[in-house]
C-alpha positions as CSV (number, residue, x, y, z in Angstrom):
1,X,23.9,-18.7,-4.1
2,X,23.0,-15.4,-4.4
3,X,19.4,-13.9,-3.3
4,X,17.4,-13.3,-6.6
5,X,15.9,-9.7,-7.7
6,X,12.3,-9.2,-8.4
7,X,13.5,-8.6,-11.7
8,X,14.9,-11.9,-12.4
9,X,11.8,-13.6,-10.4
10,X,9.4,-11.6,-12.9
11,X,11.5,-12.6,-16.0
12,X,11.4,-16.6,-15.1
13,X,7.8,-16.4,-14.1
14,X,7.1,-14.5,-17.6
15,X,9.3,-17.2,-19.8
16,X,6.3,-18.9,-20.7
17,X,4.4,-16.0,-22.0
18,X,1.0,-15.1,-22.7
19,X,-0.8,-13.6,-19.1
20,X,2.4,-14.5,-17.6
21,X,4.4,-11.4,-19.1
22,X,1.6,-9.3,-18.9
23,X,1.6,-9.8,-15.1
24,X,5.4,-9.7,-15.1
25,X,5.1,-5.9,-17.0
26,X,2.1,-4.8,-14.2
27,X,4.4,-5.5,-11.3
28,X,7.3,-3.9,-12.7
29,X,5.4,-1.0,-13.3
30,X,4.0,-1.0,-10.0
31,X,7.3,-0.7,-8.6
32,X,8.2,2.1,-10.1
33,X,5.1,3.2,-9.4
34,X,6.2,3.1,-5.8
35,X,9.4,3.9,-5.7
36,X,8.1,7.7,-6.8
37,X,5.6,7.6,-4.2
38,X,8.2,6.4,-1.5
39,X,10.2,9.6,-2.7
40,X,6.8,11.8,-1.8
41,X,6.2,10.2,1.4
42,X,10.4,10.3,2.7
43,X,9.7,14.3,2.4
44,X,7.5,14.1,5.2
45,X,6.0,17.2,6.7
46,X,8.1,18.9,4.6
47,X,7.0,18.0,1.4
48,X,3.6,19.6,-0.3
49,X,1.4,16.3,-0.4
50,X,1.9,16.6,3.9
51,X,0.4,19.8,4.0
52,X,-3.3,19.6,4.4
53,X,-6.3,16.9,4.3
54,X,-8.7,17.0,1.4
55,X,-11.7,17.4,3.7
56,X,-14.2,15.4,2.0
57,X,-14.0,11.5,2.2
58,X,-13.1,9.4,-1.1
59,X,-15.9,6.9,-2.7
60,X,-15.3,4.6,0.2
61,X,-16.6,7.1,2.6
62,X,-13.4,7.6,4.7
63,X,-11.0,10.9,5.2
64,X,-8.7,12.1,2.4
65,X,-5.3,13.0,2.8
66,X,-3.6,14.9,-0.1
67,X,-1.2,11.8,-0.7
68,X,-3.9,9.8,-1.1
69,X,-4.4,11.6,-4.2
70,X,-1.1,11.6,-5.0
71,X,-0.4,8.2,-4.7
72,X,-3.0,7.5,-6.6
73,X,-2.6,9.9,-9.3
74,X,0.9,7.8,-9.7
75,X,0.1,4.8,-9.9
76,X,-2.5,5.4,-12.3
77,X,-0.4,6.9,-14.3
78,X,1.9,4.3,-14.0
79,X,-0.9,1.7,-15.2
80,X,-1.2,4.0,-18.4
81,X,1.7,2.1,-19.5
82,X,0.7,-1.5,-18.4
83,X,-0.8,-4.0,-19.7
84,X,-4.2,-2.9,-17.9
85,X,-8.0,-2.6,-19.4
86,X,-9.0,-1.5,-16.3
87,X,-8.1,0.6,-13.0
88,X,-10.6,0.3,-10.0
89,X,-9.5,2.4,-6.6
90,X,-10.1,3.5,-3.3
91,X,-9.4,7.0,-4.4
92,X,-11.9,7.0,-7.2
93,X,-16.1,6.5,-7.2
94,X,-16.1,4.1,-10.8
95,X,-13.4,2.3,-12.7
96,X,-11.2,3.7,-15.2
97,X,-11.1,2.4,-18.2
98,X,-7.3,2.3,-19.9
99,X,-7.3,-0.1,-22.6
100,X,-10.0,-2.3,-23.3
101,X,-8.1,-4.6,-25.5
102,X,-6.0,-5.5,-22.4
103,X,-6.5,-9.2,-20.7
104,X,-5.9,-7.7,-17.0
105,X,-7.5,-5.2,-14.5
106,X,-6.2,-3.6,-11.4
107,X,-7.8,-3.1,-8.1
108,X,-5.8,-0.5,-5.6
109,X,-5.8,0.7,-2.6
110,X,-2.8,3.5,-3.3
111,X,-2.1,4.4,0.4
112,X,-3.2,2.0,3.0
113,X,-3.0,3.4,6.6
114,X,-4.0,7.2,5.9
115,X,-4.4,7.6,9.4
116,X,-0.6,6.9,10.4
117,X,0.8,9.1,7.5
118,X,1.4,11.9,9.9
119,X,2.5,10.1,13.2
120,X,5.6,8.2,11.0
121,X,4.0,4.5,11.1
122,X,4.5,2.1,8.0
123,X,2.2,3.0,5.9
124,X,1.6,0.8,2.2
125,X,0.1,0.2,-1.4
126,X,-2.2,-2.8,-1.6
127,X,-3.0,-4.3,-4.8
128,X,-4.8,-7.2,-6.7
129,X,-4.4,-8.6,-10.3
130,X,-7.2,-9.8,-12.0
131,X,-8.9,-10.9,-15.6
132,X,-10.2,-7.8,-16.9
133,X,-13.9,-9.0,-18.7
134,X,-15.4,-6.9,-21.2
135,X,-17.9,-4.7,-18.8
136,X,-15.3,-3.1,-16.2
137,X,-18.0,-3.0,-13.6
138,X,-18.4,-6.8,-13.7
139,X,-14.4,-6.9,-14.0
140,X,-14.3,-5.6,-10.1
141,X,-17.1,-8.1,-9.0
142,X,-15.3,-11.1,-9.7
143,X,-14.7,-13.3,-6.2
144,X,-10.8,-13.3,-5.0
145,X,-10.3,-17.0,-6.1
146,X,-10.0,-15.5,-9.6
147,X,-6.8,-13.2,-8.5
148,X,-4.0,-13.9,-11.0
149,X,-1.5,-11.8,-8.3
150,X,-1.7,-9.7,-5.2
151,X,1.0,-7.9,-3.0
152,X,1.5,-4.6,-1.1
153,X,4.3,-2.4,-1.0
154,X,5.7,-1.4,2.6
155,X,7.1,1.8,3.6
156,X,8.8,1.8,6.7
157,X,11.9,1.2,7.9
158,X,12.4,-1.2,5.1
159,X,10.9,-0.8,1.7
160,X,9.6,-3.8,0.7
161,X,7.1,-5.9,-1.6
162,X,5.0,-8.8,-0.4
163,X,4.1,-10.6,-3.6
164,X,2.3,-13.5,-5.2
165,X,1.6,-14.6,-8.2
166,X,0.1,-18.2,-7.4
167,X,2.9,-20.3,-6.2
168,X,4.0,-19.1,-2.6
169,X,4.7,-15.3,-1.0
170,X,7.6,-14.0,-1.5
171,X,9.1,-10.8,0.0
172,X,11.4,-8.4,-1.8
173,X,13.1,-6.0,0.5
174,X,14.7,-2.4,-1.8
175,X,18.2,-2.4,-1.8
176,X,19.5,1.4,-2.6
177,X,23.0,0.1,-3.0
178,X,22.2,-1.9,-6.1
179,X,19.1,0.4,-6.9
180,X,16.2,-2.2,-6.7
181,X,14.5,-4.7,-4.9
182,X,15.9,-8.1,-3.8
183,X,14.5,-11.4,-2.7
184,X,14.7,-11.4,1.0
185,X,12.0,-13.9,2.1
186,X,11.6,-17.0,-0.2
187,X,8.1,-18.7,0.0
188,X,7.1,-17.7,3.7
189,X,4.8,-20.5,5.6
190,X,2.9,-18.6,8.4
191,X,3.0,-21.5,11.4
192,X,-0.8,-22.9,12.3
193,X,-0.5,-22.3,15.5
194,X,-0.7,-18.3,17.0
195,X,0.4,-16.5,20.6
196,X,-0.4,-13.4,19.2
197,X,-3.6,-11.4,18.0
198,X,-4.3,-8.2,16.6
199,X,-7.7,-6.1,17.3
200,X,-8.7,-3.1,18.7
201,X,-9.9,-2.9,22.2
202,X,-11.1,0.0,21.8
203,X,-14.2,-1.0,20.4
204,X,-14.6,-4.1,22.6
205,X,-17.8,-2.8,23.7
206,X,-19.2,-2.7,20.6
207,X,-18.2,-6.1,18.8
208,X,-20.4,-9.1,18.6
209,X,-20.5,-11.5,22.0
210,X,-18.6,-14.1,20.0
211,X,-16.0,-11.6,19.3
212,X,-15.7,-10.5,23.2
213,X,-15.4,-14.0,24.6
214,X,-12.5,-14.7,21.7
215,X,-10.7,-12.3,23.2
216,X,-11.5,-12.8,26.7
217,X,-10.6,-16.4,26.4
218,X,-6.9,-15.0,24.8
219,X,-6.6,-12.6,27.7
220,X,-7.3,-15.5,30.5
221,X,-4.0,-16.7,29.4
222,X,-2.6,-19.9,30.7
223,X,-5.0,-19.9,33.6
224,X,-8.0,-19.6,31.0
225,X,-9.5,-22.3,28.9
226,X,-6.9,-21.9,26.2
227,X,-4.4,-22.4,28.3
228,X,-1.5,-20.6,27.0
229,X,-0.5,-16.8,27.2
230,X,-1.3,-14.5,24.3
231,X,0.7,-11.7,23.4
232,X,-1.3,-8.4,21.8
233,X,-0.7,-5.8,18.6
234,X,-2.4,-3.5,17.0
235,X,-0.5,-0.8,14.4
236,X,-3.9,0.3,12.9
237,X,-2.1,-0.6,9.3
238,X,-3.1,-3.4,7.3
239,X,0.1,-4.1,5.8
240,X,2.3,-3.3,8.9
241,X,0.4,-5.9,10.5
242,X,0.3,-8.6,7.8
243,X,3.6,-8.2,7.1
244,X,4.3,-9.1,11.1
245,X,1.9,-12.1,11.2
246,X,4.0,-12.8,7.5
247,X,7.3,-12.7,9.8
248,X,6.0,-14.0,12.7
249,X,2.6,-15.7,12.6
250,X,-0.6,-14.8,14.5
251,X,-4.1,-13.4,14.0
252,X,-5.6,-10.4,12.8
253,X,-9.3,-9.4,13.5
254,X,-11.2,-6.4,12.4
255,X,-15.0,-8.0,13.1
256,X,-18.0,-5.9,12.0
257,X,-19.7,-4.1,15.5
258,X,-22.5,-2.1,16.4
259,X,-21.4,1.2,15.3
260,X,-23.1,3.1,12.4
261,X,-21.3,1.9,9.3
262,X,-19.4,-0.4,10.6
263,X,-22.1,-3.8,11.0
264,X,-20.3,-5.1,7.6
265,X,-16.7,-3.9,9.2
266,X,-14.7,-1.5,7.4
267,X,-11.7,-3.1,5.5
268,X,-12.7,-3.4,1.7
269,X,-13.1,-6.6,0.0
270,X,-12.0,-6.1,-3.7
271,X,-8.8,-3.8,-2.8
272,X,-8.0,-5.1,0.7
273,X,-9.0,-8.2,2.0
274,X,-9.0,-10.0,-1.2
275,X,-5.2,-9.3,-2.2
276,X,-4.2,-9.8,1.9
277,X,-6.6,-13.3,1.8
278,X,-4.4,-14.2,-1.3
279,X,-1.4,-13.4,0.0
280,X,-2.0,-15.1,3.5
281,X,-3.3,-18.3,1.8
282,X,-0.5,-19.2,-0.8
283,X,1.7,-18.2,3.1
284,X,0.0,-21.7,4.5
285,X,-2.6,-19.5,6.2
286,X,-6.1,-18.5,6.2
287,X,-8.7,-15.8,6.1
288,X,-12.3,-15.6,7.0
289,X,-15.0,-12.9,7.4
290,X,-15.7,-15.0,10.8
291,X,-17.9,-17.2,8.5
292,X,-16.6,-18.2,5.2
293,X,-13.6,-18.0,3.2
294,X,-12.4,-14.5,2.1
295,X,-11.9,-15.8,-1.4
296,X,-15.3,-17.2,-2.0
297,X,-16.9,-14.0,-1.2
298,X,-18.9,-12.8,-4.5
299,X,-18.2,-9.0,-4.7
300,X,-21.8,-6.6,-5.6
301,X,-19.8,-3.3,-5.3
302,X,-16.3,-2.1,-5.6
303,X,-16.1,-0.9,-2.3
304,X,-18.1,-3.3,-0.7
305,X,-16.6,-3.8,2.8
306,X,-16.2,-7.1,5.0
307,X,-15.0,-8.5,8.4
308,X,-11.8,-9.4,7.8
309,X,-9.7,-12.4,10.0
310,X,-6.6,-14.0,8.7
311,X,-3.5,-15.4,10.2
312,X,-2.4,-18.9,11.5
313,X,-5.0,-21.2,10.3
314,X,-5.4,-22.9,13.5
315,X,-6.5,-19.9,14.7
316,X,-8.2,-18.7,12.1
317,X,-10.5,-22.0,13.0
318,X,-11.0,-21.5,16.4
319,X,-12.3,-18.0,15.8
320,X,-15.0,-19.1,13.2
321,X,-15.9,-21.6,15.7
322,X,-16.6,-19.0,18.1
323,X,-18.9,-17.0,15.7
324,X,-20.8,-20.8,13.9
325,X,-20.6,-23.4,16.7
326,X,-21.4,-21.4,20.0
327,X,-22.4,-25.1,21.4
328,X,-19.3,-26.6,20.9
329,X,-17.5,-23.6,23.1
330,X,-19.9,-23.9,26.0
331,X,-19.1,-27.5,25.8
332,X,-15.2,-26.3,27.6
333,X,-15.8,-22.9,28.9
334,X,-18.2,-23.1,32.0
335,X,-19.3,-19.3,31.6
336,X,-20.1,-19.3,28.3
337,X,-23.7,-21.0,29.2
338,X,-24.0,-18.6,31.7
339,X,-24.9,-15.7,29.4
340,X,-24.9,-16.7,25.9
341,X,-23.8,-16.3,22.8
342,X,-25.0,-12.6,22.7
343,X,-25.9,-10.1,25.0
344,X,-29.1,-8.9,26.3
């Protein structure tokens, strides 16, 4: 049996109608969405969208490249020909409204992992699906569990899209022989169990003692008191590193830490960790802002940020019960009572 197309998922997913097609018609114009901007990006350095940064941050308070913009000039565009009321982005300070008499909205981040575009790591679109309500402020403040679909689009080595629309994740790898993208990975389970996490050590003096001890614990290895060797990644992409943890299972943490801005953490909730939480959930796994569910988080801005963890859900666990049941930790590690849950 043959692998299936997206096109031929999206059609027997839209058979029944209703929401169902007009999801079917925002994915397919996603795609082509980002098949133009994987032509911009496959000119490099050479192309104009490489040849400066914009200076000045976006509404999310982080550097601009000039593909940012680009990418998110296309796929708004793109979205102008959806069924879509509303477009909410990472590029732009307030919603934009497209047709009000549409039933969904779009949240976007057009170009995840602005800071690898020049140094040639997989870079990606991330996006989220949702019921578009009549104010399009209050459309972008609904909590993830209402996500009707989420995915990202990879661009790397292979071109691919990590999709869900409910039932399972599914991955679609490009095919340029036959000119569109094929079903690759049908629904992927993400094992429970992890001997791999992703952080950045770089900023282990500044995370939370709950966070250091995690890691610590990892690092001990088989002669610590998890008792098994831990291997370690970090890309600095969100959707290079889900779509390992997709492949291969493990954790990814970005906590909150002591720096200026970055108490809350950085990733954003509406346009980030909501579609990844999604996508990692209907994968058998789970994600957590160290505390709660991802998807249970009520939204009060658009770019609101979060701690994000997600991963194998075993793990997943065992790192909220580092940050909400310190006494059940001390209760195996004997230097945990030694100096507490958080430094002097």
């Amino acid at each position: 049996m043959s692998a299936s197309t997206l096109d031929a998922h999206l059609n027997s997913f839209a058979a029944a109608g209703g929401v169902r097609a007009d999801i079917a018609e925002t994915i397919r114009a996603l795609a082509a969405g980002a098949l133009k901007v994987r032509k911009v990006i496959k000119e490099g350095a050479l192309g104009a969208a490489f040849a400066e940064s914009r200076g000045a941050g976006h509404a999310a308070g982080d550097a601009q490249k000039d593909l940012d913009i680009v990418a998110d000039d296309i796929f708004l565009d793109a979205m102008r020909h959806a069924p879509i009321a509303h477009y909410g982005s990472e590029e732009l300070a307030n919603p934009v409204v497209l047709n009000r008499e549409a039933n969904l909205a779009l949240a976007i981040d057009p170009l995840d992992g602005s800071s690898n575009i020049d140094t040639n790591v997989s870079i990606g679109t991330i996006f989220s699906i949702v019921p578009a309500l009549e104010d399009e402020t209050a459309t972008f403040l609904q909590p993830g569990c209402n996500q009707l679909a989420a995915g990202f689009f990879i661009f790397g080595p292979q071109f691919a899209l990590v999709l869900t629309m409910g039932a399972g994740t599914t991955i679609f790898v490009f095919s340029p022989r036959l000119g569109t993208f094929v079903e690759a990975y049908r629904s992927i389970a993400i094992a429970s169990d992890a001997r791999e996490f992703a952080i950045n050590m770089s900023n282990y003096r500044h995370w939370d003692e709950s966070v250091r001890l995690y890691v610590d614990d990892c690092l001990q290895g088989t002669e610590g008191p998890r008792e098994k060797d831990f291997n370690m990644r970090w890309i600095a992409s969100l959707v290079a590193d889900t779509y390992r943890i997709l492949i291969r299972s493990g954790v990814f943490l970005y906590p909150g830490d002591t720096r200026k801005g970055y108490r809350s953490g950085r990733l954003r909730l509406v346009y980030e960790a909501n579609p990844i939480a999604f996508l990692v959930e209907q994968a058998g796994g789970a994600a957590t802002d160290g505390v709660g569910r991802i998807l249970d988080i009520q939204p009060t801005d658009l770019h609101q940020r979060t701690p994000l963890v997600f991963g194998s859900s075993k793990e997943v666990a065992k790192i909220v019960r580092y940050h909400t049941d310190p006494s059940a930790i001390s209760n195996r590690h004997p230097l945990f009572g030694n100096r507490g849950l958080f430094r002097a």
